[in-house]
N, C-alpha and C positions, 0 to 999 in steps of 0.2 A: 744421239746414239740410242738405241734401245734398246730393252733392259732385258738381261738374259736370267734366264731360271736356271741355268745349269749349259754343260759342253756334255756330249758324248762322244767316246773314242771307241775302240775297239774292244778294249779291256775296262777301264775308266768312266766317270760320273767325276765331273766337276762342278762344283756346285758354289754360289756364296757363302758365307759362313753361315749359321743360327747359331742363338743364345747355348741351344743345347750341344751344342759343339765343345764346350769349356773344358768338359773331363776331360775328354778326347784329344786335345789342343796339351792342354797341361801336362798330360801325360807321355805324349809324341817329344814336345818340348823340353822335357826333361827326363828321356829316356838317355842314361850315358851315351850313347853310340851318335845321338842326333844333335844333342848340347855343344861336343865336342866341337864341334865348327858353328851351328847356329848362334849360340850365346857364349863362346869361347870358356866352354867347360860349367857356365854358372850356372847352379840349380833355381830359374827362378822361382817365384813363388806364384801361386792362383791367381792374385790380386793384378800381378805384372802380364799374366796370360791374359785373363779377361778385359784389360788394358787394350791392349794389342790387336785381341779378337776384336773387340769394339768398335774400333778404331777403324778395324778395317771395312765392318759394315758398316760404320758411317760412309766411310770411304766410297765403297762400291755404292751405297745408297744416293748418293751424289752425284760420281762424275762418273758411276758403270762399270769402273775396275780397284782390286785389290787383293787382295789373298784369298785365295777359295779352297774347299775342302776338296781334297779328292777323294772318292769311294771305288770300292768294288765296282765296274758296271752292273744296274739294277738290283744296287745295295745302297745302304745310307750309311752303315759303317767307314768313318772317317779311318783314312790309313797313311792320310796325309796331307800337304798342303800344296798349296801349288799357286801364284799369281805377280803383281805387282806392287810397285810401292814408290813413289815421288821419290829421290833421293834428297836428301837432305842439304837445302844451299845449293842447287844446282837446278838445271831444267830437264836431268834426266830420269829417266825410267827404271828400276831395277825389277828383273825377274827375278825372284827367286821360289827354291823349292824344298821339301824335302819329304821323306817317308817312313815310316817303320821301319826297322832293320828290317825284322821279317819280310822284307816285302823288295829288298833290295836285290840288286843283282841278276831282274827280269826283266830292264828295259820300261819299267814303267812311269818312273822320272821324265827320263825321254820323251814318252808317250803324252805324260805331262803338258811338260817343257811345249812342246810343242803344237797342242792345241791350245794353251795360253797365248803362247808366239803367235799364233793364227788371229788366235781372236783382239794381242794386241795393236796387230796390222790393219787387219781387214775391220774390224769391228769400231775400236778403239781408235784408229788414226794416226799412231803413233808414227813419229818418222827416226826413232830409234829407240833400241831396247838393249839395255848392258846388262852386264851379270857378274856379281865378284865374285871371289870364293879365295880362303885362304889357300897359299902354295902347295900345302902338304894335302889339302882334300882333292886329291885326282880322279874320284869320283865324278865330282861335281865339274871339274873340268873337262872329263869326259863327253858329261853331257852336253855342256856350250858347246866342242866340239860338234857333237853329232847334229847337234840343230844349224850348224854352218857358221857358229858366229866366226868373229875372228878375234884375235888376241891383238889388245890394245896397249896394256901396259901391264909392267912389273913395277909397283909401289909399296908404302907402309900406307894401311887402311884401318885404322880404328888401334894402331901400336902395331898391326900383324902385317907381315910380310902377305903381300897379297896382289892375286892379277885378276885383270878384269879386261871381258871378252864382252864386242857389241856387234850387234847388228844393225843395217840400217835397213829402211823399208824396200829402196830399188835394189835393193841384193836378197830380200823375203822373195821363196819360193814357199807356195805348200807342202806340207810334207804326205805322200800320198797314206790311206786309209780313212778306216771313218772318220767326219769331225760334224756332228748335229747339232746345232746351235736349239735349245727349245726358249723360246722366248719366254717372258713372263708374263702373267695375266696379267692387263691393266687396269686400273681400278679408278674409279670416277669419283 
């Protein structure tokens, strides 16, 4: 697979994480309005974000995918996150996403959503991508919605009442608009 520098969408820069991401991360992460479903209310602490950010650029460093920052298109300002993640005990995929309040309620999640979904397909190889979200965030259900997934099941997920919608790759259509892959420089 080869190695991307970033997604551009219409609106959006997705990008891998940097070190210098941390504030930005910790702060998005424990902003009341985004805890409340990501971390089921817990204020983590810096040491648990940097964890996680790490993790994920291992991650991506590795096998190509993981949570990436989203920015403003031709901004570097983090406003969000947006990627993947191996589920835990299992061989599946999970999308997940999320954004500043500020910044909700324009369809940019979506926008997200969906150039990840591209590049988990086409890029990635993925032959399926799920997505949970507890019952009462229908926001986020929204979203899976709008990317076409479909709804799989109604379970308890971590104690929470929770469903989870997947997609498999012979049912991935693109979704039309920009999606500019800039690869990365290779290095010898």
């Amino acid at each position: 697979m080869r190695r991307i520098a970033a997604i551009d969408t219409a609106r959006l820069r997705l990008r891998p994480y940097r070190d210098s991401d941390l504030d930005a991360l910790h702060a998005l992460w424990t902003d009341t309005q985004v805890r409340r479903y990501l971390w089921d209310d817990a204020i983590i602490e810096r040491t648990l974000a940097a964890e996680v950010m790490r993790a994920s650029i291992a991650t991506t460093a590795a096998v190509g995918f993981g949570h990436w920052a989203v920015c403003p298109a031709a901004e570097d300002d983090l406003i969000g996150f947006c990627g993947f993640r191996p589920l835990a005990q299992t061989s599946d995929i999970e999308l997940l996403y999320g954004l500043l309040p500020s910044h909700w309620g324009r369809g940019l999640a979506t926008e997200a959503a969906h150039a990840m979904r591209r590049f988990g397909f086409e890029e990635a190889g993925f032959a399926r991508v799920i997505a949970i979200t507890d019952v009462p965030n229908t926001a986020s259900v929204a979203v899976m919605r709008r990317l076409n997934m479909q709804f799989d099941a109604r379970f308890v997920h971590d104690g929470l009442d929770s469903v989870r919608y997947v997609m498999r790759r012979e049912a991935f259509r693109p979704a039309h608009g920009r999606y500019i892959v800039n690869e990365a420089e290779r290095t010898t």
